[in-house]
N, CA, C and O of each residue as an XYZ file, in Angstrom:
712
protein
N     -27.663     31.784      7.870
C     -26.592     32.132      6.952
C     -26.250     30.896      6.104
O     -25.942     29.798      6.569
N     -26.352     31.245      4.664
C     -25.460     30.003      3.606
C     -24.214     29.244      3.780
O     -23.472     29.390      2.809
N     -23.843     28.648      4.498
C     -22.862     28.003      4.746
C     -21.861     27.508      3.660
O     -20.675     27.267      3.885
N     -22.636     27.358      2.162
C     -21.695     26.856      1.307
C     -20.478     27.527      0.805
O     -20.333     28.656      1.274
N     -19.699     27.198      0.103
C     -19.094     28.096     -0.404
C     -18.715     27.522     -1.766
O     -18.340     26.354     -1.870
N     -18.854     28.684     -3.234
C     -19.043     28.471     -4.144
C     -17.380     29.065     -4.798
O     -16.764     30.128     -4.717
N     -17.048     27.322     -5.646
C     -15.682     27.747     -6.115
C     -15.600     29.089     -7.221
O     -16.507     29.404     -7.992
N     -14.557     29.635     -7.113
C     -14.225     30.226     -8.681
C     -13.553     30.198     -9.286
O     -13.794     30.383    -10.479
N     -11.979     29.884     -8.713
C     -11.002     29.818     -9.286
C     -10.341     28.259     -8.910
O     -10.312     28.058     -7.696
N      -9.957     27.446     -9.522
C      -8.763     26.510     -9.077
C      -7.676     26.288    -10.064
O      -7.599     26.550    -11.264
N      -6.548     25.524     -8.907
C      -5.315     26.006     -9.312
C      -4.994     24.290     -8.896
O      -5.419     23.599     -7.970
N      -4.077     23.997    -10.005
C      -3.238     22.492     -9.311
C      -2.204     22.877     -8.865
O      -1.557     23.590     -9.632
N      -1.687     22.640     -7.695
C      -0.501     22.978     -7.367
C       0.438     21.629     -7.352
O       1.548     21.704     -7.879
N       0.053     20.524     -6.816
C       0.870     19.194     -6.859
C      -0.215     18.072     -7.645
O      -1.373     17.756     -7.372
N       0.704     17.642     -8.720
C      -0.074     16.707     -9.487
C       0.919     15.148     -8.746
O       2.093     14.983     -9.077
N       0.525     14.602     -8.200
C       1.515     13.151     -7.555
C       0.907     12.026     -8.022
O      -0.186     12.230     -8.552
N       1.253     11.001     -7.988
C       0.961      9.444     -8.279
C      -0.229      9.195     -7.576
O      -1.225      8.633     -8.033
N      -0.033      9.773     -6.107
C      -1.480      8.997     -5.323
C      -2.431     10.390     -5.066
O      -3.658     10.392     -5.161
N      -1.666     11.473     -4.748
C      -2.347     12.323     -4.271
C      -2.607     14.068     -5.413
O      -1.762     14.074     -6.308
N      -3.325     15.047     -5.452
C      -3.326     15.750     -5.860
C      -3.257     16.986     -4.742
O      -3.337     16.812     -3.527
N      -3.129     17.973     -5.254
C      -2.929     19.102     -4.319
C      -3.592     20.707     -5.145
O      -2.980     21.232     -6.075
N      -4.956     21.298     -4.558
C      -4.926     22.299     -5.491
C      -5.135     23.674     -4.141
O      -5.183     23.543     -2.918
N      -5.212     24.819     -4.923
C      -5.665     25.753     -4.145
C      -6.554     26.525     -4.880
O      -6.135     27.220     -5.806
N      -8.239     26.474     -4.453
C      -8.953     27.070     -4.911
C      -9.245     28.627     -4.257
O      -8.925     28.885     -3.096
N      -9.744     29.395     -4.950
C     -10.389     30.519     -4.429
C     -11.854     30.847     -4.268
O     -12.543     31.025     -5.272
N     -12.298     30.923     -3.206
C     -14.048     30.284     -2.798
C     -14.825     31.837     -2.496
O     -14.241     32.775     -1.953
N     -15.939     31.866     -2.866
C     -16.833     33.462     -1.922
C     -17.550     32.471     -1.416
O     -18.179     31.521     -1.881
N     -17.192     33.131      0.225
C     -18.301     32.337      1.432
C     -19.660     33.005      1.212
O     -19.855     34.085      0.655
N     -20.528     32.215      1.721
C     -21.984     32.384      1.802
C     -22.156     34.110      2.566
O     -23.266     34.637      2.639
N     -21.177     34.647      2.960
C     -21.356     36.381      3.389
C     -20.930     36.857      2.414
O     -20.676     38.040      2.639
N     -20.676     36.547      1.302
C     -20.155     37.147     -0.030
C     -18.605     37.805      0.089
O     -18.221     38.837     -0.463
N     -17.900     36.999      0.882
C     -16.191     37.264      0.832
C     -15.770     36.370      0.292
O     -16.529     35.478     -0.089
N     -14.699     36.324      0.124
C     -13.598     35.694     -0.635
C     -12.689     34.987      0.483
O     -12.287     35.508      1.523
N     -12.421     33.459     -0.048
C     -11.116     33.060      0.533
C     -10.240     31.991      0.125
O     -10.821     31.268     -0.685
N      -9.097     31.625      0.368
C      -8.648     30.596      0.256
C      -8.741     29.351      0.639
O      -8.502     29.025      1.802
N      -9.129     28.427     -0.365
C      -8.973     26.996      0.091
C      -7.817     25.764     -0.376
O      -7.944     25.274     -1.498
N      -6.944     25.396      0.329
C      -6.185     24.788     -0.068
C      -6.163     23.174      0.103
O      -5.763     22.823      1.213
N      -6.536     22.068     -0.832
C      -6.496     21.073     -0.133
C      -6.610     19.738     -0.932
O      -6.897     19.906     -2.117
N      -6.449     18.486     -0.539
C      -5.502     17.660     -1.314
C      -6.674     16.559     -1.809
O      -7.097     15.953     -0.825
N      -7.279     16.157     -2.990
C      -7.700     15.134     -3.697
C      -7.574     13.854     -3.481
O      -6.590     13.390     -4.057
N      -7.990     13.337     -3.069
C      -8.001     11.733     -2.366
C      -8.873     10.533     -3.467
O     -10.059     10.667     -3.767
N      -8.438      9.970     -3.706
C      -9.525      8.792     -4.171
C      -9.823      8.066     -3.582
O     -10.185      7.109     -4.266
N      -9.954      7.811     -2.087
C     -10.300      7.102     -1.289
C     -10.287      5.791     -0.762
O     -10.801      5.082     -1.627
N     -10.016      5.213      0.058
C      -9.516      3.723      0.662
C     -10.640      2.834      1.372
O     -11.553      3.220      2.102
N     -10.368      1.723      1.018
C     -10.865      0.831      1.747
C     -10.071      0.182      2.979
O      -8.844      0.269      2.936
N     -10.744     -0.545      4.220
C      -9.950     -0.921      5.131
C     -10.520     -2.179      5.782
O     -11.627     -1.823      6.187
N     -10.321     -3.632      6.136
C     -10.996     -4.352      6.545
C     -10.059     -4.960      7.690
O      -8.885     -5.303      7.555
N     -10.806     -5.014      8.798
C     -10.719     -6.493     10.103
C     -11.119     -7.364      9.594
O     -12.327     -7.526      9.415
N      -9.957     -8.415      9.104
C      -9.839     -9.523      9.308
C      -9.833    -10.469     10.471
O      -8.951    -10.601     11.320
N     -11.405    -11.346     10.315
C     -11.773    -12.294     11.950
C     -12.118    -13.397     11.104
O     -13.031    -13.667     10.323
N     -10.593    -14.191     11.725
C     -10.561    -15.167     11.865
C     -11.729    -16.303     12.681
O     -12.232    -16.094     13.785
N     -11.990    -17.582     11.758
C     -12.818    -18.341     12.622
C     -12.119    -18.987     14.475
O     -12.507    -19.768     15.344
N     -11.086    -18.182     14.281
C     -10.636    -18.420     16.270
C     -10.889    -17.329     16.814
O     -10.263    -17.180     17.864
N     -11.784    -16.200     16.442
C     -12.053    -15.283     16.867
C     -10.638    -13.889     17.197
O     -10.769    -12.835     17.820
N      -9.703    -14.305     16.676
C      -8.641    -13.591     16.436
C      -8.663    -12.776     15.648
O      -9.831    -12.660     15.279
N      -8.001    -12.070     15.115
C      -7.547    -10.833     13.847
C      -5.789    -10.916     13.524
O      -4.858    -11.202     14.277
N      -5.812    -10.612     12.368
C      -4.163    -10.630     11.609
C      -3.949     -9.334     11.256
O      -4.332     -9.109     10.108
N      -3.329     -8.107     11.996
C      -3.097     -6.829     11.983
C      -1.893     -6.533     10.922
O      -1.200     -7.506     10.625
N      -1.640     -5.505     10.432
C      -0.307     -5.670      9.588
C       0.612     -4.632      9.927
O       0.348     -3.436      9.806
N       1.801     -5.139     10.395
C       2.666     -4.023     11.335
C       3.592     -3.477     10.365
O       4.567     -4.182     10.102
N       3.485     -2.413      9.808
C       4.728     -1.554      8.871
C       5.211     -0.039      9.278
O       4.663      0.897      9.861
N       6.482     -0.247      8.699
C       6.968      1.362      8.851
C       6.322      2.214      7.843
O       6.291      2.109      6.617
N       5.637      3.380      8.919
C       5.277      4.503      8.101
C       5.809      5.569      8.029
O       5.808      6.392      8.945
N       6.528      5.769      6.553
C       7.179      7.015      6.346
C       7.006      7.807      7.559
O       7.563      7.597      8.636
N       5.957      8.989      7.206
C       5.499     10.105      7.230
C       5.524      9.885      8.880
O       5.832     11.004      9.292
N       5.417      9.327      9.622
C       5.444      9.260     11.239
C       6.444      9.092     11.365
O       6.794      9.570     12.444
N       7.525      8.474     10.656
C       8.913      7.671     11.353
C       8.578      6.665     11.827
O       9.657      6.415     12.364
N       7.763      5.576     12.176
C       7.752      4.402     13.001
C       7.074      3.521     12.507
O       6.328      3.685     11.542
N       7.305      2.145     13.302
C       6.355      1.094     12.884
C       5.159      1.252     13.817
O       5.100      1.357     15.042
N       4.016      1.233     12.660
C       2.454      0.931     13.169
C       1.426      0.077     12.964
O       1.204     -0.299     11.813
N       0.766     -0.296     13.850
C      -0.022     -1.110     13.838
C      -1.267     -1.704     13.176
O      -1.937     -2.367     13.968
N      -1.744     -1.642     11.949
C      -3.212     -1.453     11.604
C      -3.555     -2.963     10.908
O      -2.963     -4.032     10.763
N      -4.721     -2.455     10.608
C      -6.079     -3.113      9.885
C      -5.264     -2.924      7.983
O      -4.846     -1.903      7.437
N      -5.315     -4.159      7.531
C      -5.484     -3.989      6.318
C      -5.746     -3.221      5.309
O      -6.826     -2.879      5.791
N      -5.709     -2.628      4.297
C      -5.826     -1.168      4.122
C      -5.338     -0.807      2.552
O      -4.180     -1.068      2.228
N      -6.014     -0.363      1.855
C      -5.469      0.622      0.620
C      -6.581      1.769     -0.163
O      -7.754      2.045      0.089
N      -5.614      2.280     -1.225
C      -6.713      3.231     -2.029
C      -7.305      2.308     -2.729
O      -6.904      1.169     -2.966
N      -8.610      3.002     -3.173
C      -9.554      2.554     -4.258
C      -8.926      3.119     -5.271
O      -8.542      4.277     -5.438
N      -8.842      1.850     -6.153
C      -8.350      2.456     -7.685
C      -9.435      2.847     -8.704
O     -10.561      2.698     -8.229
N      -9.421      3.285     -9.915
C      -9.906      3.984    -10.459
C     -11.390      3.169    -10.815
O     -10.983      2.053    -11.138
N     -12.436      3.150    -10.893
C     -13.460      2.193    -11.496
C     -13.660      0.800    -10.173
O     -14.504     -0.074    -10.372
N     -12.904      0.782     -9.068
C     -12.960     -0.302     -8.108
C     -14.024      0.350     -7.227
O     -14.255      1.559     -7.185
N     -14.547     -0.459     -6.634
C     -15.720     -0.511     -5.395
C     -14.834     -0.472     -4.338
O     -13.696     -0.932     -4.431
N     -15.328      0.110     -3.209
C     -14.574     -0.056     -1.952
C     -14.839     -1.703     -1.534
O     -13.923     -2.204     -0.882
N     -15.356     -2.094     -1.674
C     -15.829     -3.778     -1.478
C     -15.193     -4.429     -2.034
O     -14.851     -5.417     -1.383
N     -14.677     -4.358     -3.368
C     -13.139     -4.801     -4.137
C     -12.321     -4.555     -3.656
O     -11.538     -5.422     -3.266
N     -12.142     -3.389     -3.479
C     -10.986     -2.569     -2.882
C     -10.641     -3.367     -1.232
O      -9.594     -3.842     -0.794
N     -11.470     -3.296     -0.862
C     -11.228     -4.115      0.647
C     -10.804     -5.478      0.292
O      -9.790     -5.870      0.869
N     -11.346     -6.250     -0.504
C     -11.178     -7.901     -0.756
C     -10.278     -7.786     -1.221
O      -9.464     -8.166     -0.379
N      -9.425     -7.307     -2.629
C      -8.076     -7.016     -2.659
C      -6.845     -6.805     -1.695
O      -5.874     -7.559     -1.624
N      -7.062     -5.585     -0.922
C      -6.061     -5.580      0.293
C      -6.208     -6.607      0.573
O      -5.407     -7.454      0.179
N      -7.270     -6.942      1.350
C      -6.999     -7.718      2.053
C      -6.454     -9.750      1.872
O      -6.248    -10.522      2.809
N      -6.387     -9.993      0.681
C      -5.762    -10.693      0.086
C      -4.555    -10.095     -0.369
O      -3.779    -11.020     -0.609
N      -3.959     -8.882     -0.630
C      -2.397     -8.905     -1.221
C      -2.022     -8.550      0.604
O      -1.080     -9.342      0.627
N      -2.037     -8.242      1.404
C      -1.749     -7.909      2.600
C      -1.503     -9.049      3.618
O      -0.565     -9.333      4.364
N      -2.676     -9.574      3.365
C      -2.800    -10.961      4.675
C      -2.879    -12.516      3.786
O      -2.694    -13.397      4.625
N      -3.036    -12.978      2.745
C      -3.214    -13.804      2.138
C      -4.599    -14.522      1.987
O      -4.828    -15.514      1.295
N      -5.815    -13.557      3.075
C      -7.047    -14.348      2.840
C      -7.497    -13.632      1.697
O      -7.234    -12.680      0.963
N      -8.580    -14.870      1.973
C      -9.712    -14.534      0.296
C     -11.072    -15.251      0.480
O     -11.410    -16.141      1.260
N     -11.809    -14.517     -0.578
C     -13.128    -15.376     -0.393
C     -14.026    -15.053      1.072
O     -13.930    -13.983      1.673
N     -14.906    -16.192      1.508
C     -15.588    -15.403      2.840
C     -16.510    -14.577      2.523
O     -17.012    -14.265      1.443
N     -16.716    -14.186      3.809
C     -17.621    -13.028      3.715
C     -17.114    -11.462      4.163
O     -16.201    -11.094      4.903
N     -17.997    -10.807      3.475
C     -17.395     -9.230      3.786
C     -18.540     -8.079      4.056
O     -19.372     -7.594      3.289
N     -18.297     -7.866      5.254
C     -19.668     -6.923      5.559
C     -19.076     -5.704      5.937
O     -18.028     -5.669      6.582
N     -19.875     -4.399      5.461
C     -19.983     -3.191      5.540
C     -19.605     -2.884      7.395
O     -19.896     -3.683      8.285
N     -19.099     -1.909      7.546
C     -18.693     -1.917      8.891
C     -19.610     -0.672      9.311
O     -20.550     -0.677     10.105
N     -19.016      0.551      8.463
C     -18.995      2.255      8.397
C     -17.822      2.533      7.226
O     -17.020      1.871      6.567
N     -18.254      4.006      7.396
C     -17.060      5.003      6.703
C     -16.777      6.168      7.410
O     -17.505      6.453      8.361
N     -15.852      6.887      7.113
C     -15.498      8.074      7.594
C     -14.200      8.952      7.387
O     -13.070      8.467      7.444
N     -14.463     10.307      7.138
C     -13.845     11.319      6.607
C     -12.754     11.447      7.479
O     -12.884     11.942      8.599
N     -11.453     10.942      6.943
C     -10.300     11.222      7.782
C      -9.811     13.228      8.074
O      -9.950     13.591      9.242
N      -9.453     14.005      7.356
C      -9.424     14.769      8.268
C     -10.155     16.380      7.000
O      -9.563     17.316      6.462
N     -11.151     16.092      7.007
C     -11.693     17.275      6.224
C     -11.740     18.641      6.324
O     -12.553     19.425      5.834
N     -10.832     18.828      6.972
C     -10.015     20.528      6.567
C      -9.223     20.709      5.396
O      -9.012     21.745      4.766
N      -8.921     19.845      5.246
C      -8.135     19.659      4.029
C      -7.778     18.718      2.708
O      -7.017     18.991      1.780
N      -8.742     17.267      2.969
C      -8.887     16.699      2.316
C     -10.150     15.898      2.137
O     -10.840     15.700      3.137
N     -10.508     15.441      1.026
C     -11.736     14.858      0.718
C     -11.491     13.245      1.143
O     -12.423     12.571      0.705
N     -10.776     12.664      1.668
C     -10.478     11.326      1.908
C     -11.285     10.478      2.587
O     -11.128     10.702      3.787
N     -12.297      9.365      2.354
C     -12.968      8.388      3.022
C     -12.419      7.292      2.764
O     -11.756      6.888      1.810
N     -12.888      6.680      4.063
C     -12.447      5.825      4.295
C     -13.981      4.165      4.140
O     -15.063      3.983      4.698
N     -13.443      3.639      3.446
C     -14.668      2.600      4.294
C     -14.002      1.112      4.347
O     -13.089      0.541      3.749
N     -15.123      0.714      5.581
C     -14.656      0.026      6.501
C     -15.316     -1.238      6.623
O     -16.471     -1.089      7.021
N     -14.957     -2.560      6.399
C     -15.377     -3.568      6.786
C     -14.571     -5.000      7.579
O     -13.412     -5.183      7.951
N     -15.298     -5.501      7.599
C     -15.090     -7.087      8.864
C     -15.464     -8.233      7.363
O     -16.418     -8.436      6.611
N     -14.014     -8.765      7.555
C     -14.130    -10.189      7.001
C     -14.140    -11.288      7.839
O     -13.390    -11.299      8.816
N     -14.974    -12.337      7.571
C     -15.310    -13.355      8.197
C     -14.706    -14.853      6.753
O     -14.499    -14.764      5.543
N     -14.616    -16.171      7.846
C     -15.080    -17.315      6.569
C     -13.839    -16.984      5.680
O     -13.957    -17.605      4.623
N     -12.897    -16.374      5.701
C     -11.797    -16.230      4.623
C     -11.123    -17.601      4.351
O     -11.360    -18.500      5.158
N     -10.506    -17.793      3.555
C      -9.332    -18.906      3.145
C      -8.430    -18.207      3.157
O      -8.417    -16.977      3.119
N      -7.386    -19.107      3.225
C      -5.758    -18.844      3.597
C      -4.958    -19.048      2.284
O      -4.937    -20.129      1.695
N      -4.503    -18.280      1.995
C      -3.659    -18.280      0.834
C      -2.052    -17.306      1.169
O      -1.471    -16.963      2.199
N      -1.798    -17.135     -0.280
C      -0.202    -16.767      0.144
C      -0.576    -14.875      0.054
O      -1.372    -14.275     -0.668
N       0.264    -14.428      0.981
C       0.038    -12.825      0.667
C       1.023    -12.637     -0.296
O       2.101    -13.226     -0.380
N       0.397    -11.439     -1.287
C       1.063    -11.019     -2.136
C       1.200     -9.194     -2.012
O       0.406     -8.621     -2.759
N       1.767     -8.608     -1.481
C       2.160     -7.556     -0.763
C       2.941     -6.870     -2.461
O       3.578     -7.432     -3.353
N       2.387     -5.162     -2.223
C       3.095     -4.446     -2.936
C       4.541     -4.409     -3.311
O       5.338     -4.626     -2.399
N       4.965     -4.190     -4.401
C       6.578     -3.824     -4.366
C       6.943     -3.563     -3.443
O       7.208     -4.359     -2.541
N       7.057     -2.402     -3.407
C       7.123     -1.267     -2.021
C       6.594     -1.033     -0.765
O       6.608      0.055     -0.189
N       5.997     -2.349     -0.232
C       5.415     -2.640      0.811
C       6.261     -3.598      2.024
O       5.940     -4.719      1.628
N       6.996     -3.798      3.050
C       7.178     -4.036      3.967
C       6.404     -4.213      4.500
O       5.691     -3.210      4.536
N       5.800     -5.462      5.349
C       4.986     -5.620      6.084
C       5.203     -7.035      6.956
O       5.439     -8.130      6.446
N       5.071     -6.767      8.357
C       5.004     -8.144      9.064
C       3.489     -8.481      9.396
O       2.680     -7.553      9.377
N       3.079     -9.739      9.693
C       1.423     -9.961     10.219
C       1.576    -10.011     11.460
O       2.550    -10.587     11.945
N       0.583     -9.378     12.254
C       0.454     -9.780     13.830
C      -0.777    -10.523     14.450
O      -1.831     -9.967     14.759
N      -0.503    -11.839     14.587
C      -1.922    -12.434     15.043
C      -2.580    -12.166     16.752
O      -1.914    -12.685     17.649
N      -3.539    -11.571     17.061
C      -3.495    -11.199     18.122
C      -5.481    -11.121     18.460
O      -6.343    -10.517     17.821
N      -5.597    -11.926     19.598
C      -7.199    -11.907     20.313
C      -7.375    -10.351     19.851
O      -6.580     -9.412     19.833
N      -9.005    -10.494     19.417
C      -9.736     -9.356     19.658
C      -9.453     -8.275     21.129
O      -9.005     -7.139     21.285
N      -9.785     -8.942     21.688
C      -9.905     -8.215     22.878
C      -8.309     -7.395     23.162
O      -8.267     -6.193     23.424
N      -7.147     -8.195     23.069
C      -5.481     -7.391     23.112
C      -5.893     -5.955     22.098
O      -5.843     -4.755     22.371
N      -6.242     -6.567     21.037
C      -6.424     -5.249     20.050
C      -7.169     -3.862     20.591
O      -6.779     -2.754     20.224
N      -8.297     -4.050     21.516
C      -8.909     -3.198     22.075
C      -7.824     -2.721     22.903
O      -7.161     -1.709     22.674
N      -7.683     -3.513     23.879
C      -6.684     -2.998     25.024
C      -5.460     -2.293     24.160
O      -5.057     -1.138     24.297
N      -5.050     -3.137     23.378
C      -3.634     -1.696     22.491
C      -4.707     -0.615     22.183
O      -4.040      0.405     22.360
N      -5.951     -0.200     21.832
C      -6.471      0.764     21.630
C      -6.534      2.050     22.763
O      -6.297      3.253     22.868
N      -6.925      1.125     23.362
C      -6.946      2.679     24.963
C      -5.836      2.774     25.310
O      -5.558      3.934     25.615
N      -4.533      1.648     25.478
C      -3.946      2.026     26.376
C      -2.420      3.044     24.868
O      -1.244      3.313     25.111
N      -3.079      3.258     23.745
C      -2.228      3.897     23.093
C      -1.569      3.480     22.283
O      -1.225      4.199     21.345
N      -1.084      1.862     22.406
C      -0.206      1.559     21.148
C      -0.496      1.376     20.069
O       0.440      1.401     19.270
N      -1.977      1.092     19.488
C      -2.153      1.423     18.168
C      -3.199      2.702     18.262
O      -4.176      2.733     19.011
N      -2.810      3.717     17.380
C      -3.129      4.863     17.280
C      -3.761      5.473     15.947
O      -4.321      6.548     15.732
N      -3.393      4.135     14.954
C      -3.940      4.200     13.479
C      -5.753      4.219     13.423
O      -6.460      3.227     13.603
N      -6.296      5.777     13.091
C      -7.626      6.074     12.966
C      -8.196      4.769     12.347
O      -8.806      3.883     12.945
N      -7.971      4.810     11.420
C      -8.830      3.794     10.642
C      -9.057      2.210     11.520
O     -10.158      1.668     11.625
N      -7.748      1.643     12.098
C      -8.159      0.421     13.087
C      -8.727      0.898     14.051
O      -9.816      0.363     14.258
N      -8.497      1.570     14.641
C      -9.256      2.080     15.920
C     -11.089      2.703     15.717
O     -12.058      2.543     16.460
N     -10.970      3.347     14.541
C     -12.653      3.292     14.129
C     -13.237      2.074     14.017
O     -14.195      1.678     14.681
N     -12.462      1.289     12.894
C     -13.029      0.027     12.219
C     -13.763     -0.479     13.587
O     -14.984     -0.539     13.730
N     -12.736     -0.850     14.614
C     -12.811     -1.866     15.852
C     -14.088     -0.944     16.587
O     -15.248     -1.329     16.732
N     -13.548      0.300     16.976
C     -14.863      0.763     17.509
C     -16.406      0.398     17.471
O     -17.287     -0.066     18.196
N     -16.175      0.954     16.018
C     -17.991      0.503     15.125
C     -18.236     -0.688     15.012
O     -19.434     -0.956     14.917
N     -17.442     -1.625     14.982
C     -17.768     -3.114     14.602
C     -18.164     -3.580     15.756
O     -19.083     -4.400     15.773
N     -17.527     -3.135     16.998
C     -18.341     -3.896     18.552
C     -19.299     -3.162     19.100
O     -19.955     -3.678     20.005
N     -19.595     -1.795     18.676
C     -20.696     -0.928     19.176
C     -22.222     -1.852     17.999
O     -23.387     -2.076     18.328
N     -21.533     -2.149     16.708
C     -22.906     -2.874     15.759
C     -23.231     -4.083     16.283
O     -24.185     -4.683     15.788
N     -22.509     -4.653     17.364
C     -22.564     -6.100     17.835
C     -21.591     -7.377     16.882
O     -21.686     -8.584     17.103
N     -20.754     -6.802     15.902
C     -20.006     -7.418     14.521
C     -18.769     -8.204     15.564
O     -18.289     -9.205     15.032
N     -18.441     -8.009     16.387
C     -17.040     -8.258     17.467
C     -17.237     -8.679     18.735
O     -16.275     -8.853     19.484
């Protein structure tokens, strides 16, 4: 059976600053009809920052949409015409204050594709310089310097729960990168 499904109709329903929102109308590969509703992403970059002490600088902020402060990996959208490889070296200089170094490919991966087109990709900075962070307007953020290995252990035992650090870290010690 055809698995695809071929649009016919779309509809914008939320036009927003970061995000879009439409609802298309699709005939599945059995020749029915259905609804698809789901949100336009331009996609993010995310990097572990490793330090030459074999440490990492996590960035702890309140996130709306959960209510709480969380734990992660460096992190933003790709802007329009940017590389995720920019996009990562950026964050991760307005976030943590490094720069420069090296920056290697980690992985990527589709945060939650029922409903949105959103990737993520993922890399490990090494060799950075220290400079001043320059953090969004609208960004709150504290740094948390903390051994590799604590970071794992907050991984299983639950306190950081943010997909994207918890992939990043995953893939980077399963590639031998950690």
């Amino acid at each position: 059976m055809d698995l695809a499904e071929k649009k016919l109709f779309r509809e914008l329903v939320f036009d927003g600053s970061l995000l879009k929102v439409y609802r298309d109308q699709v005939e599945l590969g059995n020749g029915r009809q259905a609804t698809r509703e789901w949100v336009n992403h331009p996609g993010a970059a995310a990097v572990i920052p490793l330090l030459d002490t074999g440490e990492t600088l996590l960035v702890k902020q309140y996130r709306y949409a959960l209510g709480r402060v969380t734990l992660e990996i460096p992190a933003g959208k790709i802007d329009p015409g940017e590389t995720p490889s920019a996009c990562a070296a950026r964050e991760l200089r307005e976030e943590t204050g490094l720069f420069g170094g090296e920056l290697e490919p980690v992985g990527s991966f589709v945060t939650t594709p029922g409903f949105t087109n959103e990737e993520i990709h993922l890399f490990l900075s090494r060799h950075s310089s220290r400079g001043a962070a320059v953090p969004d307007q609208d960004e709150l953020l504290n740094l948390v310097l903390l051994p590799c290995d604590e970071v794992f252990a907050r991984i299983m035992d639950g306190r950081i729960k943010d997909a994207k650090t918890i992939i990043a870290f995953l893939l980077a010690r399963t590639r031998g990168l950690l």
